[in-house]
N, C-alpha and C positions, 0 to 999 in steps of 0.2 A: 424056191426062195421065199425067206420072208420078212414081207411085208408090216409096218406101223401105219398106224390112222394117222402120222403126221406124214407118211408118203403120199397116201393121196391127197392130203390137202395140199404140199410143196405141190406134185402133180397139176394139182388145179389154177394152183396161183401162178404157176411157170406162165398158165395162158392170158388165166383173166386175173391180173396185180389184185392181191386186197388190200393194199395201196393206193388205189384209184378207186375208191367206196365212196361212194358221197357220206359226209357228215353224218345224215339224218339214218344211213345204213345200219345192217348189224349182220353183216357178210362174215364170214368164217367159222373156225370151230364155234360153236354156242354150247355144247354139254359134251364130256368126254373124256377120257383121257388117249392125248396125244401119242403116247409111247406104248401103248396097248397093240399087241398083234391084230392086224387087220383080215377078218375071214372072211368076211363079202360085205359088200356095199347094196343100198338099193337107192334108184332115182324116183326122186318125185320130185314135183312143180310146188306141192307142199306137204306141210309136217303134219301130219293127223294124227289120231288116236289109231285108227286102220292100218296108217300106213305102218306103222310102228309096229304093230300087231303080224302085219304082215312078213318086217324084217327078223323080228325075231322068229317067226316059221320058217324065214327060208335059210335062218342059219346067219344071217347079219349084222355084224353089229357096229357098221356104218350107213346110217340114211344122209345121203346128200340132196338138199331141193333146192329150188331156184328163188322160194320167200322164206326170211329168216322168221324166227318168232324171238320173243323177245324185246321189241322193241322199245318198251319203259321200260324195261326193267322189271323184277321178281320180287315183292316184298316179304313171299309167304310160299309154301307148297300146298296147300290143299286142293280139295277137289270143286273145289267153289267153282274156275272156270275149265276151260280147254287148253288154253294155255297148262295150266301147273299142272294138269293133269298128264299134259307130254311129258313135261319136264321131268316130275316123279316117277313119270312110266318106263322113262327111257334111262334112270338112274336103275332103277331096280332091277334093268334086262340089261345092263347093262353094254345100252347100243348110244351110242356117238350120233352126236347131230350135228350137221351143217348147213351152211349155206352159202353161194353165190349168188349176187342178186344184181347190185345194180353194177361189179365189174364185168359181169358178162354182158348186162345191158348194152355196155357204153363200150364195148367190145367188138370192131368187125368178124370176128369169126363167133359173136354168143349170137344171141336172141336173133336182134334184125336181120343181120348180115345172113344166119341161116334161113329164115324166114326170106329173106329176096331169093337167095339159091334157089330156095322151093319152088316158086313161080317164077326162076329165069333170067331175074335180073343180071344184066352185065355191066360192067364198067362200074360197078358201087363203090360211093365214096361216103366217108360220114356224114351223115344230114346236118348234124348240130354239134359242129364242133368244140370240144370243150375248152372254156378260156381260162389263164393263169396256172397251165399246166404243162410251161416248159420254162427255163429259166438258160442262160445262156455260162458256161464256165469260161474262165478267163485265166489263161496261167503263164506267167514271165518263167521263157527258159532259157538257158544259155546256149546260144548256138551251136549246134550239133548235137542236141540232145532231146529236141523239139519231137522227131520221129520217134521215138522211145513212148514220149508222151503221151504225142496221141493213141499211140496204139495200145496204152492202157488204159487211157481214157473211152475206146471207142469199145473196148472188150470190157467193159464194166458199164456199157448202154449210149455215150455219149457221140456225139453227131450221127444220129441215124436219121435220113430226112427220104421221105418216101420208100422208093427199093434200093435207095446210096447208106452207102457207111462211109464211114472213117472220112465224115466232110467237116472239114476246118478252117481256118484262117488263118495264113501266121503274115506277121511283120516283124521287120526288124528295128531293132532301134538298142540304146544304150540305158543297161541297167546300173546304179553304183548302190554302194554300202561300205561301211566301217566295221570290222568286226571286232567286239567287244571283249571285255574278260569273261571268260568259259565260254566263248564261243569256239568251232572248228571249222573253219570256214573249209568250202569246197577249193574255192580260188580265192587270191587275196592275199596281205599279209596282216596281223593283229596292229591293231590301231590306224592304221593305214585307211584313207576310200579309196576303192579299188572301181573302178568303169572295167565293165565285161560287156561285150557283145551279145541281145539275147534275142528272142523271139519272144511277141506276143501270140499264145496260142489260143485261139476261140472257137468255142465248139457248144453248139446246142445239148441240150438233155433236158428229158424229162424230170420237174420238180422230184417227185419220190424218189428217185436215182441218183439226185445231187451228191447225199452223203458219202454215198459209194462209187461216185467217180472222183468224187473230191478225194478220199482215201488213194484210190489208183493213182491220182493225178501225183499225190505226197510222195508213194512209194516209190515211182517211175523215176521221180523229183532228182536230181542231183546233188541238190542244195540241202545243207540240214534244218533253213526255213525260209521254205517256198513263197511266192508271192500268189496267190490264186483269190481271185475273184469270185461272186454267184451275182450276178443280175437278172433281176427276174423278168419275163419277157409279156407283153401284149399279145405277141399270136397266137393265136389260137392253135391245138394239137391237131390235126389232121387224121391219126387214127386213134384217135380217144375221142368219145362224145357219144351221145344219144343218137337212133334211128341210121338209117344208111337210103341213098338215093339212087337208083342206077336204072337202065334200056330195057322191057322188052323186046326181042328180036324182029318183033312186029305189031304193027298196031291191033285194037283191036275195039271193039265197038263197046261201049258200057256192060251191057248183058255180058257179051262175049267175056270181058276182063270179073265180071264178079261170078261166073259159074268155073272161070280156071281157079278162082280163089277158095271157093265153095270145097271144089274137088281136091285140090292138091293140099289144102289146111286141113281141111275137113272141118269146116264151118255147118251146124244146122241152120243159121240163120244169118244175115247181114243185116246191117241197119248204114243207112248210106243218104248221101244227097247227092244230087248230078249235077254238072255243068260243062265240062267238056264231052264230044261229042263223040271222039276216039279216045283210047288210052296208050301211052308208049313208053313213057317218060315217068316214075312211081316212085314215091316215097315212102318209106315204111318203119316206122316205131311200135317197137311191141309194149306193152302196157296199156297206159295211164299216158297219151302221148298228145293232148289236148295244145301243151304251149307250145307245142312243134310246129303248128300248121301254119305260121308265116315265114317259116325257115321253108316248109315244101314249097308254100308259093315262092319263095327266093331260088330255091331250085330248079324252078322252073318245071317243075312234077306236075302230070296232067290230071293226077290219082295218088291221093295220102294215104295207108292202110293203116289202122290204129286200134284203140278198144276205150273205152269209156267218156267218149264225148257225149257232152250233154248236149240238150234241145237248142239253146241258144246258139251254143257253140257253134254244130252246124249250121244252123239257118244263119251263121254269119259267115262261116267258111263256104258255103255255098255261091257264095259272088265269086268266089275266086277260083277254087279247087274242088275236083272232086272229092267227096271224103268215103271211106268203109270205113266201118267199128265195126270187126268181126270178132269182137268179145275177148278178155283182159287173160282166161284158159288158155282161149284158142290160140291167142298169138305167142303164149309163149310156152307151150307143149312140147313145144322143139326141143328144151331144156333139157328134159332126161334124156335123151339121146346124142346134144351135145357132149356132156359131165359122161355118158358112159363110151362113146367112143374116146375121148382124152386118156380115160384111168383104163381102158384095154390096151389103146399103144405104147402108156408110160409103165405101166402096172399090168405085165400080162399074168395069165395063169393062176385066176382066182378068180370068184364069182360075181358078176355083174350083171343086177337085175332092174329092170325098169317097174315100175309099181301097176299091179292092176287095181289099187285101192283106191290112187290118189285119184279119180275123175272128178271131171268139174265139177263143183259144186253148184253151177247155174245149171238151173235144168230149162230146158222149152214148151212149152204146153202147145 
């Protein structure tokens, strides 16, 4: 079969939305052409001159990593830095770049969510739930047509609230209207108000989804102009957000908790501060995960796992939580391996390589 470079990006985004990109992002295709046959792919954590090097060796001409480049923007190609040096290198080898960055982030099955897997965590739930990322639909129907509704509404994203779907609200009450010249009404007679019996139908969805359950909601519609609602909502997403929090199966003593970290990340070093005296209870943001740490102490987490907190930081997080920064690579190395199990179960029967170029660029002395 085959395959386009815009298969595996669909593939990707199936899991982790590029829809859910923070702003400040630059997630997605970044050089390529889309509709170009896809002959192998390789994973990196990032986009080097190496890595590149290395994709067109082994025959690929899809690199996917986990940090985009690009983020001001391109004024020029020359060889002045690293950046434009990918960019024109990867034009002339004609290999495709990507990126996922911060949908996988803020993804229970990217970054963290796999990262607690690794050391055990159970019962995880998002740390730091994202807010102004669900908005609630509202649509007047007429009775007996309400089930129709929902069930287009719920096949295009809408009421999915933890492991439930197709969770709604309906009431009833009395809708009227006059229908005008060129209008065709469903019920009614022309110039006439006509009172129909309807349902008010509400059902949660995520913002990025609005438009395309609002479309479902139309199509399902009986009416040739529906009455439907978008109210945007305060609560926070539940599985959208930064870091995930969840049990070890048993405690364990400081030492004990940073040499299962050591082993199982494969961390050379940790940089940490103490204050609880067992560990059982863990919070974990892979990155840059500094303004999370009063969400872990909200969690009631015994032990934060993170990467690039400064001196202050901890010596303040230290009254409260234990903290590890086991380096900003190391937490989230898991990447390539995420992005290539995805694209073998959606995308079988083509080449999928993890990078041996991409290694950290922090070394240890």
């Amino acid at each position: 079969m085959t395959y386009r470079i815009s298969d595996a990006i669909s593939a990707l985004d199936s899991v982790f939305p590029l829809a859910t990109q923070d702003g400040w992002d630059n997630s997605g295709l970044l050089v390529g052409d889309a509709g170009a046959e896809l002959r192998g792919v390789l994973f990196a954590v990032d986009i080097t001159e190496d890595v590149l090097a290395e994709a067109t060796a082994k025959g690929c001409n899809l690199v996917v990593a986990h940090h985009p480049i690009m983020f001001r923007g391109l004024k020029r190609l020359t060889d002045h830095d690293a950046e434009q040096r990918i960019v024109a290198m990867a034009i002339r080898g004609d290999v495709a770049l990507a990126a996922f960055h911060t949908p996988a982030d803020k993804n229970i099955r990217g970054t963290s969510g796999t990262l607690g897997r690794t050391i055990g965590l159970k019962d995880m739930k998002i740390l730091a739930a994202e807010a102004d990322a669900l908005c609630k639909i509202v649509a007047f129907v007429p009775t007996g047509h309400s089930e129709a509704v929902v069930e287009a509404m719920s096949a295009a994203g809408a009421g999915h609230i933890g492991n439930y779907s197709h969770c709604a609200w309906q009431t009833g009450g009395n809708g009227q209207f006059r229908a005008e010249d060129g209008a065709k009404p469903f019920v009614g007679d022309m110039g006439v108000v006509h009172h129909e019996p309807e349902a008010r139908v509400e059902m949660i969805c995520p913002r990025r989804l609005a438009p395309k359950v609002m479309s479902a909601a139309v199509s399902a519609h009986p009416y040739e102009e529906p009455a439907i609602d978008i109210v945007p909502l305060a609560n926070r997403h539940q599985r959208l957000g930064y870091g995930v929090v969840g049990d070890l199966d048993k405690e364990l003593t400081v030492r004990e908790f940073l040499q299962m970290l050591k082993e199982r990340i494969g961390c050379e070093s940790i940089r940490y501060v103490e204050r609880s005296q067992t560990i059982r209870r863990v919070a974990i943001c892979t990155g840059s995960g500094s303004e999370f740490v009063g969400s872990a102490v909200g969690a009631g987490a015994d032990a934060y796992v993170t990467a690039d907190m400064k001196y202050h930081q901890m010596v303040d997080a230290k009254q409260e939580i234990m903290v590890a920064d086991i380096g900003h690579y190391e937490s989230e190395s898991v990447t390539k391996q995420i992005f290539k199990d995805i694209l073998k179960e959606k995308l079988p029967n083509f080449a999928h390589y993890e990078t041996h170029k991409g290694a950290n660029p922090i070394k240890y002395y």
